[in-house]
C-alpha positions in Angstrom: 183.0 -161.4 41.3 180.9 -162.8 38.6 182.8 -164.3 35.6 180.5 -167.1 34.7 176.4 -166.8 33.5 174.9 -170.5 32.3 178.2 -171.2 31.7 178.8 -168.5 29.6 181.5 -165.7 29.9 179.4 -163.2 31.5 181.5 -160.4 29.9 179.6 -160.8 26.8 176.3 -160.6 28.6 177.1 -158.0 30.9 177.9 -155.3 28.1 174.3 -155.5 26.9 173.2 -154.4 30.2 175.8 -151.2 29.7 174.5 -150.8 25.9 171.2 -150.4 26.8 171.4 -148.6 30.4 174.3 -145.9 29.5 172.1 -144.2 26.5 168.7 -144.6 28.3 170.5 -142.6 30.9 172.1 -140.0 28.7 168.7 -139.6 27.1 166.9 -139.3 30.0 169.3 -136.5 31.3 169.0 -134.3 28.4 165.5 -135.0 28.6 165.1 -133.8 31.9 167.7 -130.9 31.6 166.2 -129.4 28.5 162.5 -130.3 28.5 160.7 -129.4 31.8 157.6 -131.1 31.4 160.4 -134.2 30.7 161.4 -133.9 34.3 157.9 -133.8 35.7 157.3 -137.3 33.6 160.8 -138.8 34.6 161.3 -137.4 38.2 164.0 -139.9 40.0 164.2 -142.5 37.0 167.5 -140.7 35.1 169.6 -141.0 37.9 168.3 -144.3 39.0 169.0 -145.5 35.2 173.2 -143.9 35.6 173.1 -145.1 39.2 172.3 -148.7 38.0 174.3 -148.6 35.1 177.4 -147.0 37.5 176.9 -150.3 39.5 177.4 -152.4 36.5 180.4 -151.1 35.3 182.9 -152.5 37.7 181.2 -155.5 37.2 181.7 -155.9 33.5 185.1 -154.7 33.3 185.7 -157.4 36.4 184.0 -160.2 34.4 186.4 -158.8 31.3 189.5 -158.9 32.9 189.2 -162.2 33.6 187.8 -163.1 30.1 191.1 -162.1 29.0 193.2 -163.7 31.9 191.4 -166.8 30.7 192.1 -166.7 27.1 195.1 -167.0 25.0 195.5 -164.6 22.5 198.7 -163.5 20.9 200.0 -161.5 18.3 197.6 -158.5 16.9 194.1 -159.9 18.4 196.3 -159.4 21.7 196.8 -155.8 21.0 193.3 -155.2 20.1 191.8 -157.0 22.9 194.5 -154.4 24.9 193.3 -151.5 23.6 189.7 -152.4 24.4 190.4 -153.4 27.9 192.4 -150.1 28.0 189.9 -147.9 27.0 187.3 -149.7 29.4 189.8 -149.2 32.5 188.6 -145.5 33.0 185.0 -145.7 32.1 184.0 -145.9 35.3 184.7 -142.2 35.8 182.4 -141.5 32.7 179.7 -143.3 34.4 180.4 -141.6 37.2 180.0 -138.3 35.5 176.7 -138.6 33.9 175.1 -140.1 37.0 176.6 -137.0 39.0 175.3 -134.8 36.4 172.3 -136.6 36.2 171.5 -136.6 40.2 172.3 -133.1 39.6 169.7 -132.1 37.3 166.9 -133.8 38.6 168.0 -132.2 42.9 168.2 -128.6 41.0 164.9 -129.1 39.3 162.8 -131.0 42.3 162.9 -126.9 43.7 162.8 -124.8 40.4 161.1 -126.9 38.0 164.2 -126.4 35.7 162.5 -122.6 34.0 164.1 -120.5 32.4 161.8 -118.1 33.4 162.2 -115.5 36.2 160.4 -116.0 39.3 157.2 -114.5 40.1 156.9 -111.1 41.9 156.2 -111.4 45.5 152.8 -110.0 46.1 153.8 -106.8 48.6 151.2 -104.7 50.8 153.9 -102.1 49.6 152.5 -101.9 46.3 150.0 -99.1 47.3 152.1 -97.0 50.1 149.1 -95.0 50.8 146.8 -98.2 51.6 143.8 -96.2 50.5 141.0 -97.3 48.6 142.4 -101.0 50.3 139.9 -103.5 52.2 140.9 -105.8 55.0 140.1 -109.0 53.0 142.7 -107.2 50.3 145.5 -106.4 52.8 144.8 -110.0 54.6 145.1 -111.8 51.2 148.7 -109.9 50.5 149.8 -110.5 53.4 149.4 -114.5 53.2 150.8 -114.4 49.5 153.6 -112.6 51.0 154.3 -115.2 53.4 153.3 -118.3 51.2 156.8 -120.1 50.2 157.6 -120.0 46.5 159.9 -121.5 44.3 163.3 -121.3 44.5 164.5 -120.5 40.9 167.4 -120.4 39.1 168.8 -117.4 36.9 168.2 -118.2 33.3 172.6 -118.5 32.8 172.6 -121.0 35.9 169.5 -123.2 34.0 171.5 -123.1 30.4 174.4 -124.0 32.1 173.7 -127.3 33.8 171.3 -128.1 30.4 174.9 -127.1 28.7 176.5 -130.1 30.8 173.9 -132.3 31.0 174.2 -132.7 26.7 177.9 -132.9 26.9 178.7 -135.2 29.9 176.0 -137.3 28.1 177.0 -137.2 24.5 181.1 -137.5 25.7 179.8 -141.4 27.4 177.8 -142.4 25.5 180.5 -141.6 22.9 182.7 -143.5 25.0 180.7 -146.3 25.4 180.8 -146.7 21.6 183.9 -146.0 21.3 184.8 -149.2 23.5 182.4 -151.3 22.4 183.8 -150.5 18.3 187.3 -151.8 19.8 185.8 -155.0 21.6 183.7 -155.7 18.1 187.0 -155.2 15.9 189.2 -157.5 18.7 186.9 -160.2 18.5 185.5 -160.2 14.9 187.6 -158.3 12.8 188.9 -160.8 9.7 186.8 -163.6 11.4 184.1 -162.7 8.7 184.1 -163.3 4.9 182.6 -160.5 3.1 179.6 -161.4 0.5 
C-alpha cells in the first residue's frame, strides 16, 4: 500500500482527496435526486465522484494505520489519535452508502427522468369507440403513438422517497467525514497552538 508521497506521510495528503471528493459527491447526489434538470447536466459524474472517492478510502485509512504504527504517541494524544482511527475504521461503509445511493439515483433516473409527474396518457384508437368522423391518417397516427415506447416513470411516493435518501445518506457522510476529520485536527493540534 502506499504509506510514503515525496517523502511525506501520505496520510496527510490522501485526506484532502476525501475532503474534497466526499462533499462533491454528496452534492452532486442531492443535486441529481432533487433537481431534474441537475441530472440531465451531471448524468454519470455523481457516482463516478462516490465511486472514486470509495476507492480512496481504504487507501487513506491504510496509509493512516501505518502513520500511527510508525509514530510514538502516548498518554492522551494516544487516545485521541485512537478515537480518530476508530471512527475512520467504519467509514468505508458510509462511502459505500452514498455511492450506492448515488448509482441508484442516477440508474432510476436514466428511464424516468427523476419527475414527479405522472406519465403521459397513452394515445388509444379507443378514445372514440364509434371510429366515426375518424380518417385513416388519424387512426394510422394512434396507432404508432400507441406502439411508440415511453417512459418508464415512477409514482410521485417512489421519486420522494429515493430524493428522501439521497439527502440523508449524503448529509449522514459527509457528517461523518467531518466528524473524523474534527478528531484527526484535535489529535494532532489540539494545545500545539498558542492562542493570540
Amino acid at each position: 500500500m502506499l504509506h510514503t508521497i515525496n517523502g511525506l506521510p501520505a496520510h496527510v495528503l490522501l485526506i484532502h482527496v476525501l475532503i474534497v471528493l466526499i462533499p462533491l459527491g454528496a452534492l452532486f447526489t442531492v443535486l441529481s435526486a432533487v433537481w431534474p434538470a441537475a441530472h440531465a447536466k451531471l448524468g454519470f459524474i455523481a457516482p463516478l465522484t462516490c465511486l472514486i472517492a470509495l476507492i480512496f478510502v481504504p487507501i487513506t485509512v491504510s496509509a493512516g494505520t501505518w502513520l500511527k504504527d510508525h509514530q510514538n504517541f502516548s498518554g492522551e494524544l494516544e487516545a485521541r489519535i485512537q478515537h480518530h482511527a476508530n471512527l475512520a475504521g467504519g467509514f468505508g461503509w458510509y462511502a459505500l452508502a452514498l455511492f450506492v445511493v448515488s448509482a441508484a439515483v442516477w440508474w432510476v433516473g436514466r428511464g424516468t427522468g427523476l419527475n414527479l409527474r405522472a406519465a403521459p396518457p397513452r394515445p388509444d384508437a379507443a378514445a372514440d369507440p364509434s371510429g366515426a368522423g375518424t380518417s385513416g391518417a388519424a387512426t394510422a397516427t394512434a396507432t404508432r403513438a400507441r406502439t411508440a415506447p415511453l417512459a418508464t416513470s415512477l409514482p410521485p411516493w417512489a421519486v420522494v422517497t429515493l430524493a428522501v435518501v439521497a439527502v440523508a445518506v449524503s448529509a449522514l457522510v459527509t457528517f461523518q467525514l467531518y466528524r473524523i476529520g474534527d478528531a484527526g485536527a484535535h489529535a494532532v493540534w489540539q494545545g500545539s497552538v498558542s492562542g493570540g
